[in-house]
C-alpha positions as CSV (number, residue, x, y, z in Angstrom):
1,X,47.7,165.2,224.2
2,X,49.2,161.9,226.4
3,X,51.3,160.8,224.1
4,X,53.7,161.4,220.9
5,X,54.8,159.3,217.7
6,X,57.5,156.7,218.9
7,X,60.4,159.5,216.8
8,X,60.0,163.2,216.0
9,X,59.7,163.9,212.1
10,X,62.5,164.9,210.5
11,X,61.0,168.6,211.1
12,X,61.2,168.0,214.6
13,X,64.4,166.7,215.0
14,X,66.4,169.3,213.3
15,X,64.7,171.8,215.3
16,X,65.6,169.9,218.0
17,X,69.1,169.4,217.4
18,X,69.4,173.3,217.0
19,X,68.2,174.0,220.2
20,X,70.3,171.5,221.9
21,X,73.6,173.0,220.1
22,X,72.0,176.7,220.5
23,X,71.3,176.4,224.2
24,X,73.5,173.0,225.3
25,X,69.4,171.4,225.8
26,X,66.2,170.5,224.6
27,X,63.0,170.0,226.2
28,X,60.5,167.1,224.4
29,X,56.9,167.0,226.1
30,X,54.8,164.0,226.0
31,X,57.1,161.5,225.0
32,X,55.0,159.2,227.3
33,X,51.6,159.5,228.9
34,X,50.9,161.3,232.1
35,X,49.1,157.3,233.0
36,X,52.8,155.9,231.6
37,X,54.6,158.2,234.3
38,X,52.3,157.4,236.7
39,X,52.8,153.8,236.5
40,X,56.8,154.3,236.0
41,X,56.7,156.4,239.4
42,X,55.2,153.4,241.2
43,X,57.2,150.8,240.0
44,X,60.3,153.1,240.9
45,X,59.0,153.1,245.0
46,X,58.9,149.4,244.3
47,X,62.3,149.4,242.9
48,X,63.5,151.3,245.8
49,X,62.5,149.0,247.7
50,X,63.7,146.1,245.7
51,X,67.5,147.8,245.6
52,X,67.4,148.1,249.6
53,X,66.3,144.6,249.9
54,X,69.7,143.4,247.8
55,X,71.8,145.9,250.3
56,X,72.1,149.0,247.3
57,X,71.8,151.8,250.0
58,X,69.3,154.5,248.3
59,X,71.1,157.7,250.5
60,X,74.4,158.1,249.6
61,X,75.5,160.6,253.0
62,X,78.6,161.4,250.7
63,X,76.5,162.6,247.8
64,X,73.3,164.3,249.7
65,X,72.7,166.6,252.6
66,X,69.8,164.4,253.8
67,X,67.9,161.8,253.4
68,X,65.3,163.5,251.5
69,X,67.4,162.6,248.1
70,X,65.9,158.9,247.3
71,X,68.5,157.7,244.6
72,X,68.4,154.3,243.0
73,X,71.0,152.4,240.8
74,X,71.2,149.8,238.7
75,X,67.3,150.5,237.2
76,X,67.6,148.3,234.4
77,X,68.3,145.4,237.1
78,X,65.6,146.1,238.9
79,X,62.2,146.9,237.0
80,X,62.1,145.5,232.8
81,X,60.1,149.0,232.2
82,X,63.0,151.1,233.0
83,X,64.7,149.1,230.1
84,X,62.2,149.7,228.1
85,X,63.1,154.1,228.5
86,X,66.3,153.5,228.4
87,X,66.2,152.7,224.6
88,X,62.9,154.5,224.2
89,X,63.0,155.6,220.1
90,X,62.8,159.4,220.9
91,X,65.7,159.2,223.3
92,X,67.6,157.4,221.5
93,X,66.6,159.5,217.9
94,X,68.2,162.5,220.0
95,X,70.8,160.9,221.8
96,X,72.4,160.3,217.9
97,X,71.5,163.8,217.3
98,X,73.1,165.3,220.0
99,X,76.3,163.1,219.8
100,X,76.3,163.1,216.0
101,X,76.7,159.8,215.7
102,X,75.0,156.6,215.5
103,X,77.6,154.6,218.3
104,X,77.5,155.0,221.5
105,X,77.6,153.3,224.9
106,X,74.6,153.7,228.3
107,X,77.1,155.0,230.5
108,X,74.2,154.9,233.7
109,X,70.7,154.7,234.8
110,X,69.7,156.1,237.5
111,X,66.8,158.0,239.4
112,X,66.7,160.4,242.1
113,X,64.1,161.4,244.0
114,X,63.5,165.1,245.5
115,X,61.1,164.5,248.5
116,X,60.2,167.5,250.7
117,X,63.2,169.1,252.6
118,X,65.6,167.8,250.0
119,X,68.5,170.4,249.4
120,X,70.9,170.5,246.4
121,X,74.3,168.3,245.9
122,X,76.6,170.8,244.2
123,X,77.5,172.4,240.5
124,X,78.9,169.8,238.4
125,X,79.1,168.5,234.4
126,X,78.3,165.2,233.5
127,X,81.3,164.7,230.9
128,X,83.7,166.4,233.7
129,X,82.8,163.5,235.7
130,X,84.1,161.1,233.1
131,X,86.4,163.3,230.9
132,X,89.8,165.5,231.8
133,X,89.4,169.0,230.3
134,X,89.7,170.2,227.4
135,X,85.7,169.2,227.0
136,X,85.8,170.7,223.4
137,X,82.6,168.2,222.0
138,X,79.8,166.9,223.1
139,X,80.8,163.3,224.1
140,X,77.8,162.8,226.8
141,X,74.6,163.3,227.1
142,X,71.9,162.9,230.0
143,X,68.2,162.3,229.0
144,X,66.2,163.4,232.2
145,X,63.1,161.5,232.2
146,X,60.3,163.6,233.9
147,X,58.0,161.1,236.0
148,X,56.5,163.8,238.0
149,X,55.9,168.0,236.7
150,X,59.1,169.6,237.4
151,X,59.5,173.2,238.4
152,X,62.1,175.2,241.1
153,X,60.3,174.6,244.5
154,X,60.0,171.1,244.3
155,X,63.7,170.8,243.2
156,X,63.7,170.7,239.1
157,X,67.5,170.2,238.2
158,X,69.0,174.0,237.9
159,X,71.6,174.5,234.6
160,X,73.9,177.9,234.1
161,X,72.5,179.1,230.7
162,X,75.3,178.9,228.5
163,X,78.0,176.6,230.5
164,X,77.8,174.1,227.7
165,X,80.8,176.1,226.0
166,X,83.0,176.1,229.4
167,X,86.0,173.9,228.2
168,X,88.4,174.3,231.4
169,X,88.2,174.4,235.0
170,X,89.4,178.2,234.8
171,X,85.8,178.8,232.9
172,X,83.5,177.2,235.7
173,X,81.7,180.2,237.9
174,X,81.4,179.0,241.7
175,X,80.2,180.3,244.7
176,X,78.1,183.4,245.3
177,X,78.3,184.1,241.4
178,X,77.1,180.5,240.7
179,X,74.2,180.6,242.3
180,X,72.8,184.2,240.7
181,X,73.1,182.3,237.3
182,X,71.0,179.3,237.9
183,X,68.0,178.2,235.6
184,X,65.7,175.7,236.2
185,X,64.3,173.2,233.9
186,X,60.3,173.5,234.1
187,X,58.3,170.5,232.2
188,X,55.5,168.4,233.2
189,X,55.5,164.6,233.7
190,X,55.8,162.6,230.6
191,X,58.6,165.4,228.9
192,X,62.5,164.4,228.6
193,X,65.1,166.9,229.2
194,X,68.1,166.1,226.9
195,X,71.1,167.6,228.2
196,X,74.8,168.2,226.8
197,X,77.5,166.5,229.1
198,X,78.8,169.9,228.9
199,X,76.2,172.0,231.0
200,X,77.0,172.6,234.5
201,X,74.2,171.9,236.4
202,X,73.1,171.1,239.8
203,X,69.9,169.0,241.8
204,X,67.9,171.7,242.8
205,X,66.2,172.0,246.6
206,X,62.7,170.8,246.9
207,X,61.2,173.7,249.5
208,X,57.6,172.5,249.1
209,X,55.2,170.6,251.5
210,X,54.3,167.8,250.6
211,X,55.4,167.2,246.4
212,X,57.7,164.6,245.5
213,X,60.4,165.7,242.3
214,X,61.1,162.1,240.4
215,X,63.3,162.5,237.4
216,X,65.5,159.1,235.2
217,X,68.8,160.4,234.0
218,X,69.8,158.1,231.3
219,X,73.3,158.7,230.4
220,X,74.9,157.9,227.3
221,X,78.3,159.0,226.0
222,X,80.7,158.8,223.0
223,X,82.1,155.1,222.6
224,X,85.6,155.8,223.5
225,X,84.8,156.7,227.0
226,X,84.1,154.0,229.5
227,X,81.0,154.3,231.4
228,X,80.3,155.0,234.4
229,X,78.6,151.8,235.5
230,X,80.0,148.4,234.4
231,X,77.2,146.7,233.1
232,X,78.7,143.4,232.5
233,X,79.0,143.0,236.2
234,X,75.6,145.3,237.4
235,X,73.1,143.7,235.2
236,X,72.3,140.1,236.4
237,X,72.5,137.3,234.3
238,X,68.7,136.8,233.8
239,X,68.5,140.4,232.7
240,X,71.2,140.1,230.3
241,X,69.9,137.3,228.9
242,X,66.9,139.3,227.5
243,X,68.8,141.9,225.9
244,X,68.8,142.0,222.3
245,X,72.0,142.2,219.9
246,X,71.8,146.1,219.9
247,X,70.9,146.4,223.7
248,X,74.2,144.6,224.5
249,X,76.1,146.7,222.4
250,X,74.6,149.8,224.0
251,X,75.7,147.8,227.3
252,X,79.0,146.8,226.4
253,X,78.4,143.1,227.4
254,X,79.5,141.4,224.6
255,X,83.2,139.9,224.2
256,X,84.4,143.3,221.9
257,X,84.3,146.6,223.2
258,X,84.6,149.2,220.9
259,X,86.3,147.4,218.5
260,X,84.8,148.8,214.8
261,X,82.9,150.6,217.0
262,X,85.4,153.8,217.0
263,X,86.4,155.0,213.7
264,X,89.2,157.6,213.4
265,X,91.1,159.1,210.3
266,X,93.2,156.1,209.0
267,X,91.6,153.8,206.6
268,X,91.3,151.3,209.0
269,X,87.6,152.3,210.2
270,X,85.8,154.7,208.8
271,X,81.7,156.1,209.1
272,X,79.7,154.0,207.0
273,X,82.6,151.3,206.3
274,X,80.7,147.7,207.6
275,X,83.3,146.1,209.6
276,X,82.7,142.4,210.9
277,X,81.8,141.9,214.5
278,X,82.2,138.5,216.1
């Protein structure tokens, strides 16, 4: 098989969603072709070398031990395919899922590389990033697009089973203990790896020869928080341009923010109510 349906049946998805809740992920193989990733591999190097051209360094020294991590922002400026992921249906079919909702906002983009020699950046969450403690729901969620097989020695992103119910700082395991916990996520090119914004992870070390590790992390979160890139200001006006009606929601580039977008317990807004958007 090189491909799946654009969504998961309703079958699917529920089994889905109850292995995200049970286990704070999901895997989902084949949601593109091994030929797809291929091709979205090559136009990354290109993008790379599109991002250095506008002065985006691609090593942070603050972020990465060496210069064997190849990271790259602002995708959806660079390349129109990586535009075309980040609303890909099956992401976002479980992003809703995992969020339980139908709103919410592309909080980044990004891709990083794990070349040979690459070694590991350090235990974080994606929400804690974003979101003081207590992180009681899931209000984030990463979709790890898997452009090459992923597996430990070549650096697959390593998760502490269960951390996606850690709701303060005084539950997070560091140090020696930390390490004897780590998982890694195994899947072969084409899969997605949806992750809670909960689960403590970290970028694993890439001990092979000569294998490059390239994985997407798509991040999406809950409406009311702000995302981590400002897309009204990273996404050039040509880009923007092209985006339709839903896409610049998803962005946050149109004039209202989360206006109607946000619904609490008054009667003000409410799930389901239609609310008029300028």
């Amino acid at each position: 098989m090189t491909t799946t349906t654009e969504t998961l049946t309703p079958e699917k998805l529920a089994e889905a969603k109850a292995n995200f809740k049970k286990d704070g992920f999901v895997i989902i193989p084949n949601v593109i072709s091994t030929e797809k990733a291929k091709e979205v591999l090559d136009r990354l190097w290109k993008a790379r070398d599109e991002s250095e051209r506008r002065g985006d360094p691609t090593h942070l020294a603050w972020l990465d031990p060496n210069e064997s991590n190849v990271r790259v922002f602002y995708l959806m400026n660079l390349d129109p395919i990586f535009l075309e992921l980040i609303q890909h249906p099956t992401a976002i079919q479980i992003v809703k899922a995992a969020l339980e909702s139908d709103n919410f906002l592309i909080s980044n983009f990004t891709a990083n590389i794990a070349r040979p020699g690459s070694k590991s950046m350090g235990l974080h969450s994606d929400l804690s990033l974003q979101c003081p403690a207590p992180w009681e729901k899931t209000w984030a969620a990463n979709v790890i697009w898997c452009i090459t097989d992923i597996y430990e020695e070549n650096g697959a992103t390593m998760y502490i089973p269960g951390s996606h119910q850690w709701k303060t700082p005084d539950d997070v395991i560091s140090g020696e203990e930390e390490k004897k916990l780590y998982k890694p996520f195994e899947a072969k090119a084409g899969s997605i790896v949806v992750m809670d914004g909960r689960l403590w992870h970290n970028s694993g070390s890439n001990v092979t020869k000569d294998v490059d590790r390239a994985l997407l992390f798509g991040a999406y979160n809950a409406p009311f928080l702000r995302g981590q890139v400002n897309w009204a200001v990273g996404l050039s006006d040509e880009v923007k341009a092209t985006l339709s009606p839903q896409m610049r929601d998803w962005l946050g580039v149109n004039r209202d923010g989360n206006l109607g977008v946000v619904t609490g317990e008054n009667d003000v807004f409410k799930e389901g109510k239609d609310v008029p958007r300028n």
